[in-house]
Backbone as a chain_set.jsonl record, in Angstrom:
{"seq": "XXXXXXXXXXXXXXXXXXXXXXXXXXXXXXXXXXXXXXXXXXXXXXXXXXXXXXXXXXXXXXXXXXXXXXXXXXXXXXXXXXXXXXXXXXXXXXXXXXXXXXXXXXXXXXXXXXXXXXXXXXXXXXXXXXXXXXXXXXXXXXXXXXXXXXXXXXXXXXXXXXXXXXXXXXXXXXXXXXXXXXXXXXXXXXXXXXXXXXXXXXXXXXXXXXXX", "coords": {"N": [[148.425, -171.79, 18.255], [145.669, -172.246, 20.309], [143.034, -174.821, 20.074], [139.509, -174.629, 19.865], [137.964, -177.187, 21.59], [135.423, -177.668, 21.036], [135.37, -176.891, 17.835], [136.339, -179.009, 16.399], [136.103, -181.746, 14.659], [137.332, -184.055, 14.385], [137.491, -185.282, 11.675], [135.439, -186.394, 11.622], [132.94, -184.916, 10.666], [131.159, -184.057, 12.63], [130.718, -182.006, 13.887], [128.922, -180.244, 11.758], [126.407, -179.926, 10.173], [124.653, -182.592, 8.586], [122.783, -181.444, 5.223], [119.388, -182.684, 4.929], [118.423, -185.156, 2.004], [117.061, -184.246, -0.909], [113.526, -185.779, -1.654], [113.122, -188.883, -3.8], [109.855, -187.204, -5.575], [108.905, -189.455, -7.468], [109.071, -191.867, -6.271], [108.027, -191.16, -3.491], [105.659, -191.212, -4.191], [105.398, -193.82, -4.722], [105.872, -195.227, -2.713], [104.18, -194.713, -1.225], [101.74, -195.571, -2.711], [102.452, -197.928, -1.904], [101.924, -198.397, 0.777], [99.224, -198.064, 0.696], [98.019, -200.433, -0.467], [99.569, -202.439, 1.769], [97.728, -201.066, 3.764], [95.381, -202.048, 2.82], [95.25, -204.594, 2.774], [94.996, -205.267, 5.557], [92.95, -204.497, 6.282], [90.933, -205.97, 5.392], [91.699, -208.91, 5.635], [90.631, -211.523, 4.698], [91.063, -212.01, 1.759], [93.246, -213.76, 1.773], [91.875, -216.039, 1.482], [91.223, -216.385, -0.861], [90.442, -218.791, -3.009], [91.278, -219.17, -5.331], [94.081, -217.757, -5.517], [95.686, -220.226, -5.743], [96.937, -220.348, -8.096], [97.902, -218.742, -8.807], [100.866, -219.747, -8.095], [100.989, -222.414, -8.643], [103.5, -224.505, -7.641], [104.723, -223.81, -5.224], [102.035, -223.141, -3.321], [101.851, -226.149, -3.789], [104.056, -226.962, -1.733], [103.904, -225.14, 0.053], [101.345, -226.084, 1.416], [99.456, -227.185, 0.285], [100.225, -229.837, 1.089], [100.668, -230.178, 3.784], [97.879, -230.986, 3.964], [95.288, -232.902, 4.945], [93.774, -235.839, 4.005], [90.864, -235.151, 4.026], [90.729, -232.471, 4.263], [91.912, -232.165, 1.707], [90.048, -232.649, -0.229], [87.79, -231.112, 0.732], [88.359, -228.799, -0.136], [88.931, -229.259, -2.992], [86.361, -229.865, -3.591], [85.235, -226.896, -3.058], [86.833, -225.33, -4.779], [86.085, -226.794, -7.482], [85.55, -228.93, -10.944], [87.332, -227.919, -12.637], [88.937, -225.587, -11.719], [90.178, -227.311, -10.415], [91.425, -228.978, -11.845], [92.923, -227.382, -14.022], [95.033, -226.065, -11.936], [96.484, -228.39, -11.655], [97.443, -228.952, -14.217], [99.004, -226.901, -14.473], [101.097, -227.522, -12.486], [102.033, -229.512, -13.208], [103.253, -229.054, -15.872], [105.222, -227.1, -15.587], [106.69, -229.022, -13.598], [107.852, -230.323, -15.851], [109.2, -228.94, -17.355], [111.206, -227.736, -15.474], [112.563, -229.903, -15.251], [113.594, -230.501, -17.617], [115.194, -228.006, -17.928], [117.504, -227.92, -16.691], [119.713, -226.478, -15.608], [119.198, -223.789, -16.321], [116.745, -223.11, -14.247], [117.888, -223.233, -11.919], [118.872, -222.618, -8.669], [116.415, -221.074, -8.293], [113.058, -220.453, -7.596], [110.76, -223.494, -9.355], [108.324, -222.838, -10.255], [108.446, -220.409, -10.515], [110.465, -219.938, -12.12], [109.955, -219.764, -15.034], [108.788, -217.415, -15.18], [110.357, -214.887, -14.376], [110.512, -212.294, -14.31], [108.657, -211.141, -13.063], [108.747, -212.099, -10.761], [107.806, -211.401, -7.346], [109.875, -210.066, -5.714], [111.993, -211.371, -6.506], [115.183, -212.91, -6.542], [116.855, -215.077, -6.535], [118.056, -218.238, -4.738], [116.852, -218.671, -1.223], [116.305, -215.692, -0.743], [113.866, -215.062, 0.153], [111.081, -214.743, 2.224], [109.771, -217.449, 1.764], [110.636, -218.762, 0.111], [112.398, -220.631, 2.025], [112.154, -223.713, 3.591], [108.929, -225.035, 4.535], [107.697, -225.46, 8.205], [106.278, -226.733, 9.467], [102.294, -226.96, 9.501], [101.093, -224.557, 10.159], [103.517, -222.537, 9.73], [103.969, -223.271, 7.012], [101.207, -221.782, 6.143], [101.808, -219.056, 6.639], [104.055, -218.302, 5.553], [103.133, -218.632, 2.97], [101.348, -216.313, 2.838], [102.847, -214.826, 3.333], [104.431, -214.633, 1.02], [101.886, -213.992, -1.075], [101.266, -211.686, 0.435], [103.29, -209.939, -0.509], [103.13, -210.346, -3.774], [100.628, -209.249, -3.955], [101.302, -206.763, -3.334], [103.524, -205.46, -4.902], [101.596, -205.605, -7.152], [100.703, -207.88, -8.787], [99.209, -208.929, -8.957], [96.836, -209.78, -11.528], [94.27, -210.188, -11.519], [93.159, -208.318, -9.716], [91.661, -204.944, -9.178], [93.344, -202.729, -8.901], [93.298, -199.656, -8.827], [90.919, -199.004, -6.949], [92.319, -199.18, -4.674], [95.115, -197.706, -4.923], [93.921, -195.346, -5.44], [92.952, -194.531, -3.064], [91.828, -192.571, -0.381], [91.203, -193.257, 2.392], [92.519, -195.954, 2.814], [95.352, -194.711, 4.028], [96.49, -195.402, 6.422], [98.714, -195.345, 7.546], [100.466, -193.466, 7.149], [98.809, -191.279, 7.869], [98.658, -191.883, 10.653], [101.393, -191.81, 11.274], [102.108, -188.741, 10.112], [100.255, -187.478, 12.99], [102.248, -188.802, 14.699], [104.471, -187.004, 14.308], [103.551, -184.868, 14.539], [102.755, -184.929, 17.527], [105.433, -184.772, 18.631], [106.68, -182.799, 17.614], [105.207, -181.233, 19.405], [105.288, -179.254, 22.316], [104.779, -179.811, 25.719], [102.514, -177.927, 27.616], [103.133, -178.008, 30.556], [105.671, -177.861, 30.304], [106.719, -175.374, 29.986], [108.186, -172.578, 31.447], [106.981, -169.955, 31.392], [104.332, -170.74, 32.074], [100.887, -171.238, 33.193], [100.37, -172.436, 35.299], [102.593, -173.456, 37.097], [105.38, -175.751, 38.103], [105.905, -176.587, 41.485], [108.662, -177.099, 43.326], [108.98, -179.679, 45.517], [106.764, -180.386, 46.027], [104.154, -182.993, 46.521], [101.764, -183.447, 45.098], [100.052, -185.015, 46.976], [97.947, -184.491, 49.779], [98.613, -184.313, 53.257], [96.667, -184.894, 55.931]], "CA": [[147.06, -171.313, 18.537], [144.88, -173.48, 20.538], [141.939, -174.894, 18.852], [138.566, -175.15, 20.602], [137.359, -178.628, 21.143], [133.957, -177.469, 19.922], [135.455, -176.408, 16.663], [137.1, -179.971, 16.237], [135.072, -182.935, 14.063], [137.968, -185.071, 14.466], [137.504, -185.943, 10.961], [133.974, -187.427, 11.375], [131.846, -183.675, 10.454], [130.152, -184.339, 13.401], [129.896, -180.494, 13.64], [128.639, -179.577, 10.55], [124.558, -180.598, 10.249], [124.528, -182.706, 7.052], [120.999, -181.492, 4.611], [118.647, -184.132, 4.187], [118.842, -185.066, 0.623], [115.734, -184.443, -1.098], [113.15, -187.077, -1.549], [112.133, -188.355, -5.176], [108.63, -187.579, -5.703], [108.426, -190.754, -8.082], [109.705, -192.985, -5.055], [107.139, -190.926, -2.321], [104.038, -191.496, -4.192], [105.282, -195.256, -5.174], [105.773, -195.642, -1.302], [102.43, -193.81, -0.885], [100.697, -196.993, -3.057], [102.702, -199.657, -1.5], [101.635, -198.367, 1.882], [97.77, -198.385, 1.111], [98.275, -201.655, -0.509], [99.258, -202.946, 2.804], [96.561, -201.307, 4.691], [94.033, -203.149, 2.409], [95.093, -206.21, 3.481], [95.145, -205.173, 7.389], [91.545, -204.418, 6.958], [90.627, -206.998, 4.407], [92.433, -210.404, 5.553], [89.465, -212.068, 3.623], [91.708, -211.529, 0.383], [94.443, -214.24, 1.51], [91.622, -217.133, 1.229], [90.649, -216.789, -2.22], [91.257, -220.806, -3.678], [92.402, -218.619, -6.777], [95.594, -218.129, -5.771], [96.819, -221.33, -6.018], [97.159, -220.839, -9.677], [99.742, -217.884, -8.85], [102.031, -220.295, -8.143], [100.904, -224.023, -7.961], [104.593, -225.316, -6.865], [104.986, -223.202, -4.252], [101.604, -223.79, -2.751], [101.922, -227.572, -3.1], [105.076, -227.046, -1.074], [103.629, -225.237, 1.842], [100.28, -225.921, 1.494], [98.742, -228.923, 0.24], [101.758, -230.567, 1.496], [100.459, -230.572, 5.133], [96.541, -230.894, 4.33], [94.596, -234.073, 5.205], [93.115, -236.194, 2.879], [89.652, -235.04, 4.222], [90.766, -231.324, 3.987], [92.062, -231.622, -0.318], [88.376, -233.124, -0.812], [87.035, -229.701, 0.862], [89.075, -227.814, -1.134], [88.683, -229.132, -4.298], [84.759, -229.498, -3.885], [84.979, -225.631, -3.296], [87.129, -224.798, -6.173], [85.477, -227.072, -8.79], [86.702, -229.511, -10.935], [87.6, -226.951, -13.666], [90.129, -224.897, -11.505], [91.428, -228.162, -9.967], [92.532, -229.549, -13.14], [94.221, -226.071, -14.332], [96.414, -226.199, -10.999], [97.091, -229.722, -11.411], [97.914, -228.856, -15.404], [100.381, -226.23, -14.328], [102.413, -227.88, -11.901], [103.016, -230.732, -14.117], [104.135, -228.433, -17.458], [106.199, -226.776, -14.507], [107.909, -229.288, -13.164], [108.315, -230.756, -17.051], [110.296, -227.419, -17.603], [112.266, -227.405, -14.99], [113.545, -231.315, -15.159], [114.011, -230.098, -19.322], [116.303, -227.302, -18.1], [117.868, -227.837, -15.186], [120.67, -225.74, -15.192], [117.974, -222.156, -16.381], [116.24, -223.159, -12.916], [119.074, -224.069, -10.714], [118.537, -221.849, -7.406], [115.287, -220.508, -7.952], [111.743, -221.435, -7.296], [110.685, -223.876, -10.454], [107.35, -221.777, -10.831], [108.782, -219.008, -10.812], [111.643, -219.845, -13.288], [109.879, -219.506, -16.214], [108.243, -216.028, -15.164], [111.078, -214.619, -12.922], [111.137, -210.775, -14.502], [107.412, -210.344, -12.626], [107.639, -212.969, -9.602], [107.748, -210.479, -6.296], [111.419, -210.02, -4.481], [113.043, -212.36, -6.949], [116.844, -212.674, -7.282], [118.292, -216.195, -6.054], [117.36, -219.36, -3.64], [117.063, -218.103, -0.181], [116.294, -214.296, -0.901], [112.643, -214.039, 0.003], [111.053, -216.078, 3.207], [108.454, -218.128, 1.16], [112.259, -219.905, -0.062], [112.646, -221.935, 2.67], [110.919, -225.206, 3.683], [107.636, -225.274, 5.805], [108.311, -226.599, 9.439], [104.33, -227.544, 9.782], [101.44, -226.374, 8.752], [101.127, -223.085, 10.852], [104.397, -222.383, 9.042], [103.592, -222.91, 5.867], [100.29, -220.773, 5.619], [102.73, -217.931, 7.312], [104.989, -217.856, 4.107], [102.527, -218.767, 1.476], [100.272, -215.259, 3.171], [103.871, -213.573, 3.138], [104.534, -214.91, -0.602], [100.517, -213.451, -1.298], [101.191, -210.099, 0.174], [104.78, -209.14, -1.644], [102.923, -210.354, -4.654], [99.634, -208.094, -4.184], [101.883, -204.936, -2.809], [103.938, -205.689, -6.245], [100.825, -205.485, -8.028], [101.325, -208.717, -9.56], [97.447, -210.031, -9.294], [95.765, -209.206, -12.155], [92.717, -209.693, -11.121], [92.503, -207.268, -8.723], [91.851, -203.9, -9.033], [94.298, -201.584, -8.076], [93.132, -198.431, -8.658], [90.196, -198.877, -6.03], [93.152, -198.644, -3.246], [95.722, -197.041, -5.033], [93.191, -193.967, -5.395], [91.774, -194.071, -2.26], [92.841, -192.421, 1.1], [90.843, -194.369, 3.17], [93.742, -196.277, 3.044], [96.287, -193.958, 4.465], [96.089, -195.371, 7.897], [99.996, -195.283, 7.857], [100.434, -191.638, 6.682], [97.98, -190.349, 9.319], [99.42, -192.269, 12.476], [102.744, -190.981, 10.696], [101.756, -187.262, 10.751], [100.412, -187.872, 14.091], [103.092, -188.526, 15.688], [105.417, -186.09, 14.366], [103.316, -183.594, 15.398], [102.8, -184.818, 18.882], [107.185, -184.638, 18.595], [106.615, -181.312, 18.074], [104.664, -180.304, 20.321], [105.636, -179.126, 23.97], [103.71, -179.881, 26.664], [102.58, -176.45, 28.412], [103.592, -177.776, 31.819], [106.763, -177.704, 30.608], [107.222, -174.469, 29.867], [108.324, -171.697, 32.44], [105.938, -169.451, 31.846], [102.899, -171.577, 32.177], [100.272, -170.484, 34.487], [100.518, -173.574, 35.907], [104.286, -173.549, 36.869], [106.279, -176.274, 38.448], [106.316, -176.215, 42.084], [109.701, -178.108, 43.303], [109.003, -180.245, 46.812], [104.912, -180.745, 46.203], [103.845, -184.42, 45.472], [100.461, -183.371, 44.7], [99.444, -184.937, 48.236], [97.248, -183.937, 50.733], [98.341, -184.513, 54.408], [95.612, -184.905, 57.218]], "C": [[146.207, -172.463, 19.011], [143.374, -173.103, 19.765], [140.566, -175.2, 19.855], [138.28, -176.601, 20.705], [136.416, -178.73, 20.595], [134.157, -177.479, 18.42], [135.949, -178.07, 15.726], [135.996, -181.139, 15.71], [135.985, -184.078, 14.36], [137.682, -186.358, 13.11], [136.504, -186.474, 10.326], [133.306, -186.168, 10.771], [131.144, -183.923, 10.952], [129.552, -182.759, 13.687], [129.219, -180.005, 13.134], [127.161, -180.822, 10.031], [124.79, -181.208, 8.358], [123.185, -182.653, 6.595], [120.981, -182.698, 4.669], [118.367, -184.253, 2.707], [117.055, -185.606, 0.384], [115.213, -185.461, -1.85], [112.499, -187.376, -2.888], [110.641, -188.348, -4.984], [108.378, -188.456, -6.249], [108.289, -191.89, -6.45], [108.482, -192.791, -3.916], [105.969, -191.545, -3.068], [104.188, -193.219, -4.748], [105.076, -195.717, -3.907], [104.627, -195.944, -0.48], [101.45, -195.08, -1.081], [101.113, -198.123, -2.082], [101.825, -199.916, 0.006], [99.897, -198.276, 1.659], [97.4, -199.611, 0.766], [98.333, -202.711, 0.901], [98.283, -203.048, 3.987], [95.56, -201.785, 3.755], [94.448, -204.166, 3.039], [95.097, -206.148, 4.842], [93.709, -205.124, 7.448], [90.726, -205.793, 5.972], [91.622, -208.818, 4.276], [91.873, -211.08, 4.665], [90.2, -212.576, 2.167], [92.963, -212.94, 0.475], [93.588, -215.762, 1.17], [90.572, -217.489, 0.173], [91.366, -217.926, -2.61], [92.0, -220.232, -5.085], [93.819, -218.52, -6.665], [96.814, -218.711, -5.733], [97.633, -221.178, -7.508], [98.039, -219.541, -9.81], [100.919, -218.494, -8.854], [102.172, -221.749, -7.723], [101.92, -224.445, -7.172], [104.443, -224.909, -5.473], [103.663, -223.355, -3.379], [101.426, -224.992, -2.51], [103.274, -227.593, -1.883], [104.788, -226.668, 0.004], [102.652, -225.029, 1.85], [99.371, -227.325, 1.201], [99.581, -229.81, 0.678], [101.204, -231.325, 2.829], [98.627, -230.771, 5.095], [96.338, -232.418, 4.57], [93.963, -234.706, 3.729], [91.635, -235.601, 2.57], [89.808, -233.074, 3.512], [90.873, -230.986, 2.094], [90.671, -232.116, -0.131], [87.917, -232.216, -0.75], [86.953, -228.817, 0.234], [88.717, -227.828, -2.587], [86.854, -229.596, -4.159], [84.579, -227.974, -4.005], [85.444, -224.667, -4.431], [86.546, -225.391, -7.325], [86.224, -228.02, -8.951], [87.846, -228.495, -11.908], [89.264, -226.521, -13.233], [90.981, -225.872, -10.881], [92.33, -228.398, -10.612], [93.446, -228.199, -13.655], [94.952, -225.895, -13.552], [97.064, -227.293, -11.678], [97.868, -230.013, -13.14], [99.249, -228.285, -15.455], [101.192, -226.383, -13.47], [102.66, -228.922, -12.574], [103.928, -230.477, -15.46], [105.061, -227.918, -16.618], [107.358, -227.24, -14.098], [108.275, -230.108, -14.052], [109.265, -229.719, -17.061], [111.446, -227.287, -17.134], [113.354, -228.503, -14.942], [114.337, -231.224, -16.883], [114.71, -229.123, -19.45], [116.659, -226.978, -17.11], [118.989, -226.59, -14.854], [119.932, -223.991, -15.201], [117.629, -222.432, -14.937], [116.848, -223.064, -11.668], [118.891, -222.459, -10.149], [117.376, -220.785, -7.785], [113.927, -221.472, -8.171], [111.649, -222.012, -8.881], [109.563, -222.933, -11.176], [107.809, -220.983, -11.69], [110.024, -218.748, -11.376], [111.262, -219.371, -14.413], [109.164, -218.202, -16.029], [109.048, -215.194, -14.068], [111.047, -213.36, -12.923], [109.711, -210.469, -13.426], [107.372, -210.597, -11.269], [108.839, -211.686, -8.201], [108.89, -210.858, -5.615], [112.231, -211.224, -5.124], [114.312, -212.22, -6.906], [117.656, -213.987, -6.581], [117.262, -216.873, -5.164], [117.38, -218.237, -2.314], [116.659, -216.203, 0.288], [115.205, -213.992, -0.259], [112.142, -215.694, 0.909], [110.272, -217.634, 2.78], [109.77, -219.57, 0.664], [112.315, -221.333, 0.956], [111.668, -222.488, 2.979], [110.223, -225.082, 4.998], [108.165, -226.052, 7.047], [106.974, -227.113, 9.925], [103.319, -226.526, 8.962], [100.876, -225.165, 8.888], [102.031, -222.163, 9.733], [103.798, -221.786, 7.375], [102.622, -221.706, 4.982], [101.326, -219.319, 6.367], [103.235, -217.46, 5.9], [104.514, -218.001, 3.061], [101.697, -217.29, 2.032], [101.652, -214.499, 2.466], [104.295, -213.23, 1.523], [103.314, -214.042, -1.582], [100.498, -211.864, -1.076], [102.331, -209.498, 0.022], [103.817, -209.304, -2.854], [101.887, -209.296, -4.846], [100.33, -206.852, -3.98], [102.476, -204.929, -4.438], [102.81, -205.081, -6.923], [100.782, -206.101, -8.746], [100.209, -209.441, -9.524], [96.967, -209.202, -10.416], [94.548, -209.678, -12.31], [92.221, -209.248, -10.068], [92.593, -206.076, -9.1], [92.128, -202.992, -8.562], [93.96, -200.141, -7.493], [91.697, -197.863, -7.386], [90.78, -198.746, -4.393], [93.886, -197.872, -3.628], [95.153, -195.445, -5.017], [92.499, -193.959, -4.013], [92.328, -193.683, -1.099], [92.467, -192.624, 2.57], [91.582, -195.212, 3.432], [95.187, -195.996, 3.256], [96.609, -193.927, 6.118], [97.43, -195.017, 8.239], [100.801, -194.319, 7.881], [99.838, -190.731, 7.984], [98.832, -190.713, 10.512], [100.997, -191.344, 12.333], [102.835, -189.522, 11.199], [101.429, -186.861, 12.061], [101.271, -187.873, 14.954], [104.017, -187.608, 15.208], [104.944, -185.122, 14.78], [103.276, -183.808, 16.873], [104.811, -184.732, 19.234], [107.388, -183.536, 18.781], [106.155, -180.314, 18.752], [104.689, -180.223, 21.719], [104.548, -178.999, 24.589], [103.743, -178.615, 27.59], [102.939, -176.686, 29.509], [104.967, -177.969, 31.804], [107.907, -176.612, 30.473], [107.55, -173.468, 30.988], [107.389, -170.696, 32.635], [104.549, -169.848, 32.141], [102.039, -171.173, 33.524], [99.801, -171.191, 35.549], [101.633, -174.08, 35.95], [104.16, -174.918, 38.218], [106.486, -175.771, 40.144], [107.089, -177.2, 42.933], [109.342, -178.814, 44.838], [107.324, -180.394, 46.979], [104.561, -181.897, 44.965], [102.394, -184.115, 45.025], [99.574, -184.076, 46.048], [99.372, -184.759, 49.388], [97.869, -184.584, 52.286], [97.619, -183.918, 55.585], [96.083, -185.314, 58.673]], "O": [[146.012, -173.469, 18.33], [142.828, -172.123, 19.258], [140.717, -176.125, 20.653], [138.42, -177.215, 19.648], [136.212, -179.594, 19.742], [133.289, -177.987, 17.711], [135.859, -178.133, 14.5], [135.039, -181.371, 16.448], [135.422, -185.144, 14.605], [137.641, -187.585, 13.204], [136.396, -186.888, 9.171], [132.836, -186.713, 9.772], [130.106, -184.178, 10.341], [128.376, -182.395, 13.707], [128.598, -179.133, 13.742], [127.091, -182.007, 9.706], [124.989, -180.559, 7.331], [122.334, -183.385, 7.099], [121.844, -183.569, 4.568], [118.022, -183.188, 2.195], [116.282, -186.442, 0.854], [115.929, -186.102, -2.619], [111.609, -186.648, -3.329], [110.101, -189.261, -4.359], [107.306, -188.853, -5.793], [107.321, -192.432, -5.915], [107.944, -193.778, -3.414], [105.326, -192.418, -2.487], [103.183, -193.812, -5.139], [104.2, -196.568, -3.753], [104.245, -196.76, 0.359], [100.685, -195.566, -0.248], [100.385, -198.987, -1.594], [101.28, -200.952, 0.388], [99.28, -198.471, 2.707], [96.522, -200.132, 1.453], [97.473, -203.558, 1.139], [97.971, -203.96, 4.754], [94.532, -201.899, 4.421], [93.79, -204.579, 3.994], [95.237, -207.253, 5.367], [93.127, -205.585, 8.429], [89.76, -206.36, 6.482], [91.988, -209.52, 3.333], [92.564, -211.342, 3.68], [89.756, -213.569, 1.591], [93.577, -213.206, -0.558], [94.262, -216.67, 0.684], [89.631, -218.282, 0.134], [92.588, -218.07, -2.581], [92.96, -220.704, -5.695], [94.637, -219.016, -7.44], [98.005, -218.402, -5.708], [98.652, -221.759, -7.879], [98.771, -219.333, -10.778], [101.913, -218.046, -9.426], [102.956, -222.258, -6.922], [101.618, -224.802, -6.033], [104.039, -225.706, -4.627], [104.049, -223.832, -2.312], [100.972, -225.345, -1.422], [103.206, -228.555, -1.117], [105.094, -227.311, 1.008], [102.369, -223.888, 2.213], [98.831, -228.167, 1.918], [99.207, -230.924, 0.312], [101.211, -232.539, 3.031], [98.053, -230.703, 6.182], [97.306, -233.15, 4.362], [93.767, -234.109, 2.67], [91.159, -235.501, 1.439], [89.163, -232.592, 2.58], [90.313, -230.13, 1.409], [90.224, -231.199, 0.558], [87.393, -231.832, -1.796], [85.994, -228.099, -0.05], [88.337, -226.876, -3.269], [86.302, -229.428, -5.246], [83.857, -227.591, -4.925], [84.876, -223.681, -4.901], [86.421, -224.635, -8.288], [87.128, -228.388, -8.201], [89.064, -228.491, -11.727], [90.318, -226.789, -13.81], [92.183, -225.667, -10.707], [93.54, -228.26, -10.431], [94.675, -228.22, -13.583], [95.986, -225.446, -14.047], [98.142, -227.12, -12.247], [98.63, -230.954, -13.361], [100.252, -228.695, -16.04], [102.121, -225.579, -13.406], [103.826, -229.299, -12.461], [104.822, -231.153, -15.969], [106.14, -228.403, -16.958], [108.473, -226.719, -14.052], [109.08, -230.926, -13.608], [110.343, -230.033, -16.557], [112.469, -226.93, -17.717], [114.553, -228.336, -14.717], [115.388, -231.777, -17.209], [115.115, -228.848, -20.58], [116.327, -225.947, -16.526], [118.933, -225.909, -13.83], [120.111, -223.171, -14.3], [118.429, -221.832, -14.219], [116.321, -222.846, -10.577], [118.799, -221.434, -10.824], [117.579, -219.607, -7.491], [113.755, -222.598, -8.638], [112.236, -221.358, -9.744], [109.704, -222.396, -12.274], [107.742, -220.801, -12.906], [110.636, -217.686, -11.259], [112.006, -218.571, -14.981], [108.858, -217.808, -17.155], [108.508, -214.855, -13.015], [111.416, -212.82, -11.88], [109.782, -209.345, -12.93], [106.624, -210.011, -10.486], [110.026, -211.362, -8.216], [108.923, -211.901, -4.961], [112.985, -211.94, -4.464], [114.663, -211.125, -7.345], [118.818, -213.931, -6.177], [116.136, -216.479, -4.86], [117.87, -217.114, -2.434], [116.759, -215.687, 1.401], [115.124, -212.814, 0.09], [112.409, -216.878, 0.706], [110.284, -218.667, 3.45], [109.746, -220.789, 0.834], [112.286, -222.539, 0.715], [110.51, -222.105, 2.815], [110.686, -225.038, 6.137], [108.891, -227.044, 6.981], [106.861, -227.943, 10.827], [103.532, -225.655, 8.119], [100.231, -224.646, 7.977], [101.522, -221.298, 9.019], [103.448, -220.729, 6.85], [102.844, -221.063, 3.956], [100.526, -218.406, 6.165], [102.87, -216.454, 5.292], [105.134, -217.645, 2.059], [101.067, -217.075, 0.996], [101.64, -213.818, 1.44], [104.439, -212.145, 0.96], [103.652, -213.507, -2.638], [100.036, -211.004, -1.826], [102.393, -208.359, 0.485], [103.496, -208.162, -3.186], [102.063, -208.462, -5.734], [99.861, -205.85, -4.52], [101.76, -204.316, -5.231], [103.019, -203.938, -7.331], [100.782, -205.543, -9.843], [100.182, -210.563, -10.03], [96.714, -208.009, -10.249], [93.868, -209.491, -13.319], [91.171, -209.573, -9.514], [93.734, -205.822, -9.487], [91.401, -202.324, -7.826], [94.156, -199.62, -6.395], [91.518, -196.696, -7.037], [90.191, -198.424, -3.361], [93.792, -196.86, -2.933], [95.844, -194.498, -4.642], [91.445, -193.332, -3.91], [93.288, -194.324, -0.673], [93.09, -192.322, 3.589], [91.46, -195.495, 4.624], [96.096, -196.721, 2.852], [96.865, -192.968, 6.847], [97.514, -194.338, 9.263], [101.807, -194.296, 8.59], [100.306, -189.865, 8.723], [99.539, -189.954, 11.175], [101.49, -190.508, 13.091], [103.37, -189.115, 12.231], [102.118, -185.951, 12.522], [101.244, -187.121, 15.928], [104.64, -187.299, 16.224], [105.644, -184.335, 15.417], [103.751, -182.9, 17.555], [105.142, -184.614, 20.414], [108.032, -183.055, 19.713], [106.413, -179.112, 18.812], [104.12, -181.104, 22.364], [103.559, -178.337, 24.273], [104.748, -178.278, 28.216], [103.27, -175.626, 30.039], [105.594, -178.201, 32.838], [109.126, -176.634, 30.641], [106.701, -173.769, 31.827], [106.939, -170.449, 33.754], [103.724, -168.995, 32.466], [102.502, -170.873, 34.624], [99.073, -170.813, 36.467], [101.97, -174.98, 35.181], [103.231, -175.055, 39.015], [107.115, -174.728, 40.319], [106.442, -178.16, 43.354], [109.638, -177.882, 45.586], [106.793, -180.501, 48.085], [104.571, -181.968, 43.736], [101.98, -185.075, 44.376], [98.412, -183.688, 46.167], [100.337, -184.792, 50.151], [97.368, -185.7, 52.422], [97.831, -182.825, 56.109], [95.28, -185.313, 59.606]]}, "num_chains": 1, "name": "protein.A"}
């Protein structure tokens, strides 16, 4: 009996429409936050040059951050933070990198910071995992991966001192949802001149111009 070729998957079930497997609601509305999370910071850059969050992770900004400043520029800096919050950076990268020279092998391939707090720190799991890892190539650089390091940690939700629930509740920040919906509907929707009956049909050998 011959066999259609239509009827034939050749193994793959290329025939046979596989469902889409339904989506958890925990997972959509976690997605839901992460994604207004990000549009805060699209409309609110403002947020990446608070001097506070050096003290998220002193090492890691001395590494790509004070690393490449001027002498003239730390003076700026620490006149604008105080001396208060200078000295509390400059407290916790030294108990820091006491810690990590007092247990070298606990630290070994991950950031030192972020050794002794690793269950919270944003996209952890190993050296190399997360771009903020590797080493600054200037100072462009650096603020690149200390912003990128800043917004995994805020999407996380890992500032506490910000308040969440003023984006997570709000849908003013759904810019990503809308454009989303958006276009699936323009996906779905046929353009009337391309239908046959249109009362404005298709006529085959007319460029639309006029010869005089």
């Amino acid at each position: 009996m011959a066999v259609n070729p239509d009827d034939r998957d050749h193994g793959l079930g290329l025939d046979k429409p596989v469902p889409r497997r339904a989506r958890n609601p925990a997972k959509l509305a976690r997605l839901g936050v992460r994604n207004r999370r990000h549009d805060y910071l699209q409309k609110n850059p403002s947020y990446f040059d608070n001097l506070d969050h050096e003290l998220a992770d002193p090492i890691l900004f001395e590494r790509l951050i004070k690393r490449f400043q001027t002498p003239a520029e730390r003076e700026t800096e620490g006149m604008a933070k105080g001396y208060g919050r200078t000295l509390e950076a400059d407290l916790i990268r030294g108990e820091t990198k006491l810690s990590s020279v007092s247990r070298p092998s606990e630290d070994a391939g991950f950031n030192s910071s972020r050794a002794q707090s690793n269950a919270t720190a944003p996209g952890d799991g190993g050296a190399g995992t997360d771009p903020w890892d590797t080493e600054a190539k200037n100072k462009e650089h650096g603020v690149q991966l200390w912003r990128a390091y800043l917004e995994a940690r805020f999407v996380e939700g890992l500032d506490e001192d910000f308040e969440y629930q003023t984006v997570d509740d709000n849908c003013a920040y759904d810019t990503m949802a809308r454009q989303d919906a958006e276009d699936a509907w323009f996906d779905e929707e046929e353009p009337s001149w391309a239908d046959g009956d249109s009362q404005f049909p298709v006529r085959l050998g007319e460029t639309g111009v006029q010869d005089f």
